[in-house]
C-alpha positions in Angstrom: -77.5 10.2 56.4 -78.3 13.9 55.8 -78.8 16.1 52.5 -76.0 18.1 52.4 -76.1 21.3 49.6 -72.6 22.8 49.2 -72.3 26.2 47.4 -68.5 26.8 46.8 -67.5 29.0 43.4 -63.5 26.9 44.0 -63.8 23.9 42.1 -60.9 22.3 44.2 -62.3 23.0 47.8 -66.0 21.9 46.7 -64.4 18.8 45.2 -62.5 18.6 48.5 -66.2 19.2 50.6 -68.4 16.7 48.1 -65.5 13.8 49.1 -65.2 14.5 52.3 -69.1 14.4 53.1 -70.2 11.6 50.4 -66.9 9.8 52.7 -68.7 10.3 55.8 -72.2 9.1 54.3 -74.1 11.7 53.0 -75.7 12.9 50.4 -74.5 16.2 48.5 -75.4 18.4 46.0 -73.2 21.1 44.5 -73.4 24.7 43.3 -70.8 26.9 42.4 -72.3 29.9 43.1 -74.9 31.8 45.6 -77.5 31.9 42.6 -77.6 28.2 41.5 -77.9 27.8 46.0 -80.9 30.0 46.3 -82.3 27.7 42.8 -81.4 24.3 44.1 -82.2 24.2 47.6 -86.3 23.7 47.1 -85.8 21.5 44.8 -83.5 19.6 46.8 -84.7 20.2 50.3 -81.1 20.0 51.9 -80.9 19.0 55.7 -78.3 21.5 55.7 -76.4 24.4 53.5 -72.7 24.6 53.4 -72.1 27.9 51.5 -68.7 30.4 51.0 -68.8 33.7 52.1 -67.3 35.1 48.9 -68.9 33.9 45.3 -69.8 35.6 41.9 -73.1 36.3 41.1 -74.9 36.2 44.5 -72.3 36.3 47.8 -72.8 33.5 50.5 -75.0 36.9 52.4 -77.1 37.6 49.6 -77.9 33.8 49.0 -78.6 33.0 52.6 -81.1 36.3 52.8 -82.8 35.1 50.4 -83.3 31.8 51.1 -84.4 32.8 54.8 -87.3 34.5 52.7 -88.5 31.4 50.9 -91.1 29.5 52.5 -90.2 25.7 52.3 -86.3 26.4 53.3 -86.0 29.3 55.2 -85.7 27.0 58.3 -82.6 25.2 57.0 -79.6 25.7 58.5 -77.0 27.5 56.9 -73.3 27.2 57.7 -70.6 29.5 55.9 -67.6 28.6 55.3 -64.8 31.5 54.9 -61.4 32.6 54.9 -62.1 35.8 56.8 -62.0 35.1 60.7 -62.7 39.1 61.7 -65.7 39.2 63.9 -67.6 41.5 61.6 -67.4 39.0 58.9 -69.1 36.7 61.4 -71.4 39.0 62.8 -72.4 39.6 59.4 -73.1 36.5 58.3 -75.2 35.3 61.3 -77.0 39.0 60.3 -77.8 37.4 57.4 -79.3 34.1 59.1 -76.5 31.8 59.3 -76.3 29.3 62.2 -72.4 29.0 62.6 -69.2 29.4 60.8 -66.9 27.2 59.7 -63.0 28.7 58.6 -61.2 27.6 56.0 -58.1 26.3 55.8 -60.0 23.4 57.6 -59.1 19.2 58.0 -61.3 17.0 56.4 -62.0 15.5 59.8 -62.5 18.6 61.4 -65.4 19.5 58.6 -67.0 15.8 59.3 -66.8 16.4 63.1 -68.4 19.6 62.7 -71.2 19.0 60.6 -71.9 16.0 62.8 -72.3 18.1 65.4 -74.4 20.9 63.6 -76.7 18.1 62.6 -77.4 16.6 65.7 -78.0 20.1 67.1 -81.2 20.0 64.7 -81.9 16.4 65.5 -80.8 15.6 61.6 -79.3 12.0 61.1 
């Protein structure tokens, strides 16, 4: 299945992520923060990002700016995942180069459904 990197500074809700993905067959790798995202994703090459809005040292905005700068990832797609429904918190994020949104509180199945549906939208398996 697909490369999933999650970047969630909650240690609870990226536990709840990893489980719920490694469940549904893929592959993830974890960072706590918007900083260690922007450092693991080349080294990783991720089919797709899964990243909070709201994180110390780099937000979900900052990190997803910069990766759409780095050559070699900027044309993964990144999916936040937030609390905050308002429509300028969406705007901004797909500003910053996200491809969707994802709100939490969220079911497990929901997330799997959705990500299986993000994938196949960039021909991913």
């Amino acid at each position: 299945m697909a490369k999933i990197l999650i970047a969630e500074d909650e240690r609870d809700i990226r536990d709840l992520i990893e489980f719920t993905l490694r469940y549904a067959g893929h592959e993830v790798f974890k960072a706590s923060n918007g900083a260690e995202a922007v450092e693991l994703a080349p080294k990783v090459q991720p089919d797709l990002i899964i990243m909070d809005v709201r994180m110390p040292r780099m937000t979900g905005y900052e990190a997803c700016h910069a990766l759409k700068d780095m050559d070699g990832v900027k044309d993964i797609p990144v999916v936040f995942l937030s609390a905050k429904g308002q429509q300028s918190e969406m705007d901004a994020g797909l500003e910053a180069g996200a491809y969707d949104y994802i709100l939490k509180p969220f079911a497990p199945d929901q997330l799997i459904e959705r990500v299986k549906e993000i994938l196949a939208r960039f021909k991913i398996e």
